[in-house]
C-alpha positions in Angstrom: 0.0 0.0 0.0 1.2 3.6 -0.9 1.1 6.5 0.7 -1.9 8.2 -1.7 -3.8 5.2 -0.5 -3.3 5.6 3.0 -4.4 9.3 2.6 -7.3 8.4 0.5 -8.6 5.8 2.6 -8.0 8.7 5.9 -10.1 11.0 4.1 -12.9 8.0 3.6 -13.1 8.2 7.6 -10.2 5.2 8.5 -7.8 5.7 11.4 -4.3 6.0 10.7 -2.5 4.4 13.3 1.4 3.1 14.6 1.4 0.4 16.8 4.5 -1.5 18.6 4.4 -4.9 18.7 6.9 -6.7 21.3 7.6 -10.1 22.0 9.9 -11.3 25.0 11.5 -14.9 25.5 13.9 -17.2 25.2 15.7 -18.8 22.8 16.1 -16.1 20.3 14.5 -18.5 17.5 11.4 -19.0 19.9 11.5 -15.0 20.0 11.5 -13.8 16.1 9.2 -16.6 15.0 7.2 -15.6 17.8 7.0 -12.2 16.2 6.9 -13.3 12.3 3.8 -15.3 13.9 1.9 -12.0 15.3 3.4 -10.2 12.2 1.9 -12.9 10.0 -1.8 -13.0 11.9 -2.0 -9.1 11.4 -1.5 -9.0 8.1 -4.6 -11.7 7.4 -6.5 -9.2 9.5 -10.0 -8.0 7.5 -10.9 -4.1 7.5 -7.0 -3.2 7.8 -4.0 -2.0 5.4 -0.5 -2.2 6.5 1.4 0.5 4.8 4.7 0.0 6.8 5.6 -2.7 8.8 9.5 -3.2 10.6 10.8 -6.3 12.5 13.9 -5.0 14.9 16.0 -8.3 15.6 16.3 -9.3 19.0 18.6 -8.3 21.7 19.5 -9.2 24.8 17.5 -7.8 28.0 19.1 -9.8 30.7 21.0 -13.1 31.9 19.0 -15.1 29.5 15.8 -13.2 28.2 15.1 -11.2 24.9 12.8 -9.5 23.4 12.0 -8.1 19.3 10.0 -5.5 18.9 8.3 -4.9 15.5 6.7 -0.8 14.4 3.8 -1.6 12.2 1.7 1.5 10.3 -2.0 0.8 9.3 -5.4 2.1 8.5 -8.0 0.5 10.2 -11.7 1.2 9.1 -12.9 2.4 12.0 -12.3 2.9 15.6 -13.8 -0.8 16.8 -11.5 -2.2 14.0 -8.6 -0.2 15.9 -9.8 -1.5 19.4 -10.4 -5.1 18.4 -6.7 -5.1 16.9 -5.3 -3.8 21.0 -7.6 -6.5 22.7 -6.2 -9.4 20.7 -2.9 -8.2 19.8 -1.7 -6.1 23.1 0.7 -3.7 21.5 2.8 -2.2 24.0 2.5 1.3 22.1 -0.4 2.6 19.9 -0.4 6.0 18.3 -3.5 7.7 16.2 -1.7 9.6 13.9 -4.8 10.6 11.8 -7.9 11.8 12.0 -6.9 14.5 14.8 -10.4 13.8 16.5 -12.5 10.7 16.2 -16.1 11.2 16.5 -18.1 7.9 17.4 -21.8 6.6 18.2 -22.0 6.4 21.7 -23.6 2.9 20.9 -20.3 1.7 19.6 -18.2 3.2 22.6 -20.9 1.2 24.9 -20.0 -2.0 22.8 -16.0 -1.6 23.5 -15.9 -0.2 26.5 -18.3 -3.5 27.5 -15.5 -5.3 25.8 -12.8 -3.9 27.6 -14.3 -4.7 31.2 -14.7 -8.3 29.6 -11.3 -8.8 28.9 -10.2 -7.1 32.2 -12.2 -9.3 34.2 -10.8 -12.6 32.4 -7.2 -11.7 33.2 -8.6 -10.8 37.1 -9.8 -14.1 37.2 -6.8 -15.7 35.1 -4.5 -13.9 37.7 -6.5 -14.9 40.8 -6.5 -18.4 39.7 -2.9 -18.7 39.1 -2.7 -17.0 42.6 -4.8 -19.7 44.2 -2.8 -22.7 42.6 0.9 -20.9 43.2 -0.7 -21.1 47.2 -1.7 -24.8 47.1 1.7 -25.6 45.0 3.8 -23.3 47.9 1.7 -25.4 50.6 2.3 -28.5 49.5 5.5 -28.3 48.8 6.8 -27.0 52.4 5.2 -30.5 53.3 7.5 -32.1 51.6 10.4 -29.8 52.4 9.6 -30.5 56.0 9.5 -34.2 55.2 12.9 -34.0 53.2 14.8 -32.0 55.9 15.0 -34.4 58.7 16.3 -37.1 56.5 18.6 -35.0 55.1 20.3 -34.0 59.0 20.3 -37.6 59.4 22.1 -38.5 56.0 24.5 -35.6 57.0 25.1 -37.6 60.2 25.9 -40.6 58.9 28.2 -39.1 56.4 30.0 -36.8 59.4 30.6 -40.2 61.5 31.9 -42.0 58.8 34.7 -39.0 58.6 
């Protein structure tokens, strides 16, 4: 897609938009073809046009993770076409470069701001129930830590007397 196109389709009423995509992980194979992958399912998306699209390579962020980051421009038809493309997507930066001011049915807002409290609430209830089995897990392993340690004085014992 050229630019004319992206200006034409701006002045039909679509959103001009930059987005940062960014994956982070290890090994650095896992990491880009993670990215090609998101890269790949964005550019099947209906009701967008990618006009620019740039995959960094990855880099080091620490002893062993790393993360790519990839800067894609598009016009999405519409403001729920933008919004749908954050929910299942998660960009870690979005900019609206064009129109200056977006003007939408208060209907439509209802719709994806309902949407966004969805979304919310599953990761509450994803994170509350990972917090609920990381207790059990915690639990029942200082059973067996408490089982272990008293064999383990006594194998220290034996191993000290045999000195």
């Amino acid at each position: 897609m050229n630019l004319k196109d992206v200006e034409n389709k701006v002045k039909e009423g679509w959103i001009k938009s930059n987005l940062i995509f960014e994956v982070v992980g290890f090994p650095k194979e896992h990491v880009e073809k993670a990215m090609n992958l998101v890269l790949e399912k964005l550019n099947d998306e209906k009701d967008i046009m990618i006009f620019n699209q740039e995959m960094h390579e990855a880099k080091k962020i620490g002893d062993q993770m790393l993360s790519s980051f990839s800067e894609v421009g598009f016009v999405s038809k519409d403001f729920g076409k933008l919004l749908a493309i954050i929910f299942d997507y998660m960009p870690s930066s979005v900019e609206i470069i064009e129109p200056i001011s977006i003007k939408e049915d208060s209907g439509i807002l209802n719709d994806l701001l309902n949407d966004l409290i969805a979304k919310i609430h599953t990761y509450d209830m994803t994170l509350k129930k990972m917090n609920a089995e990381r207790a059990i897990l915690v639990r029942e392993l200082s059973k067996y830590t408490k089982l272990a340690k008293p064999q383990r004085e006594e194998q220290n014992k034996e191993e000290n007397s045999k000195n």
